[in-house]
C-alpha positions in Angstrom: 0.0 0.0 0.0 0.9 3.4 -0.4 0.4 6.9 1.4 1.6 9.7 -1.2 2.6 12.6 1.1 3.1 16.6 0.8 6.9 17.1 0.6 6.0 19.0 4.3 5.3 15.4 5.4 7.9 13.5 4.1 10.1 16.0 5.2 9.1 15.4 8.9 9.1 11.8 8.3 12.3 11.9 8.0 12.3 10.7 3.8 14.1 13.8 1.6 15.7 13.5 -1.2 14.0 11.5 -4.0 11.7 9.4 -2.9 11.2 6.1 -4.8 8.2 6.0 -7.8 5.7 3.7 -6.7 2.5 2.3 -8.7 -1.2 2.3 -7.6 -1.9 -1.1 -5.4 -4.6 -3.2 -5.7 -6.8 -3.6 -1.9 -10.3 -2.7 -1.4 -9.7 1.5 -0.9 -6.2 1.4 -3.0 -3.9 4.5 -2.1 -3.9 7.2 0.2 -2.4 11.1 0.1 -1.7 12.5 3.3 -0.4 16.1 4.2 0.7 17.5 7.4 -0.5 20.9 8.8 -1.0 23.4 11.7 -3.4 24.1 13.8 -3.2 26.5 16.7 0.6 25.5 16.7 0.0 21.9 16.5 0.4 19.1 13.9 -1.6 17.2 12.5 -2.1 15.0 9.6 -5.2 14.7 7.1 -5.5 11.3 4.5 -7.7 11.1 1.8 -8.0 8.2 0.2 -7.4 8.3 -4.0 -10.3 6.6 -4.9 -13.1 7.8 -2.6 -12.1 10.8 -1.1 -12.8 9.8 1.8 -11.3 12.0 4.7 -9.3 11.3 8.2 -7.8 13.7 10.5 -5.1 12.8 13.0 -5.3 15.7 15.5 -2.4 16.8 17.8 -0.4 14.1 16.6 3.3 13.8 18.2 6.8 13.1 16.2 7.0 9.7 16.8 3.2 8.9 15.9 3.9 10.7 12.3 6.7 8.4 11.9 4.6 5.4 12.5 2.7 6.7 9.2 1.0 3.4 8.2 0.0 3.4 12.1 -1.6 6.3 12.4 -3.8 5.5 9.5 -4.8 2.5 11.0 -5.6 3.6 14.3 -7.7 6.7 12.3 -9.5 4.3 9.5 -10.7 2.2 12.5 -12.2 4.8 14.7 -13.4 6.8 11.7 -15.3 3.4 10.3 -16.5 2.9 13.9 -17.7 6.4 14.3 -19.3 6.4 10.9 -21.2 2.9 12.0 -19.8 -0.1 9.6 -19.8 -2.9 11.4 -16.8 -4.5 12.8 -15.8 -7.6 10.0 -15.6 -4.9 7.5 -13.8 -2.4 9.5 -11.2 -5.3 10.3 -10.5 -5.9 6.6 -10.0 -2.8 5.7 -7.7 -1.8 8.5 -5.7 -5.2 8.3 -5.0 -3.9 4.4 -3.2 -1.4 5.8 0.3 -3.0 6.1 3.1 -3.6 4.1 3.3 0.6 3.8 5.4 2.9 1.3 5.8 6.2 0.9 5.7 8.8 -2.1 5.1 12.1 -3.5 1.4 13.1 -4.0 0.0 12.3 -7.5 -3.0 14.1 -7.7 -3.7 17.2 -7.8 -7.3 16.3 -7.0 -7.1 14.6 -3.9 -4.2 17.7 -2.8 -6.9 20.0 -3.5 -9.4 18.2 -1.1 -6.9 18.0 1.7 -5.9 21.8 1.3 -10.0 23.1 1.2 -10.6 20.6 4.0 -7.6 22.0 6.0 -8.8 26.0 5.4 -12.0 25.0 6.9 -10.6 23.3 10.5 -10.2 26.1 12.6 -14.0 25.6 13.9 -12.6 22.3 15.5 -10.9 24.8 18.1 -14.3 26.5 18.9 -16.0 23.5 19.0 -14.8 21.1 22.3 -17.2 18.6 21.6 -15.3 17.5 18.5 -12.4 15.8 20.0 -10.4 18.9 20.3 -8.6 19.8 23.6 -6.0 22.4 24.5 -4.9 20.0 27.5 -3.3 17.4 24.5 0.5 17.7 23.5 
């Protein structure tokens, strides 16, 4: 599988230089683009996946859990799916495809753009305790 990230991501990763061309898998949601951005001085990391767009957020996420990439996507698939009511055999499957990850450059434009207008519209998370957002994380 493979997350395509923001050169702002794969910079924190750790990954600079050229990053290796990779081509489209083949699981049930295929690829994922992923980008890494601020809010009220903290990072955290959207994915949207290539073929569905649909969206995960990873707020206040630390160093160490944005290396772990291909974990943190896990752990946000399955509490997303949870959330959004699938039930649990499907939710296993598709988190369990989640392995095996590599990293690359973002291939669509598309997906980028989704990322970037859902980004410009999360500062209401801040207002809004009751979405998961606390000032007490790190």
């Amino acid at each position: 599988m493979i997350i395509r990230c923001t050169a702002k991501l794969l910079k924190e990763i750790g990954m600079t230089g050229k990053t290796p061309v990779f081509h489209n898998t083949f699981n049930t949601l295929g690829d994922w683009q992923a980008h890494l951005f601020y809010l009220d001085r903290k990072k955290n990391v959207i994915f949207c996946n290539d073929k569905t767009l649909y969206t995960l957020v990873a707020f206040q996420v630390s160093r160490e859990q944005i290396r772990d990439l291909g974990g943190l996507l896990r752990r946000e698939l399955g509490k997303t799916l949870i959330e959004d009511g699938l039930e649990g055999k499907l939710i296993q499957k598709l988190v369990e495809e989640v392995k095996d990850v590599n990293f690359a450059l973002t291939n669509s434009r598309t997906v980028v753009g989704v990322m970037v207008y859902h980004v410009k519209n999360m500062p209401w998370f801040i207002l809004n305790k009751e979405n998961g957002w606390s000032d007490e994380k790190s």
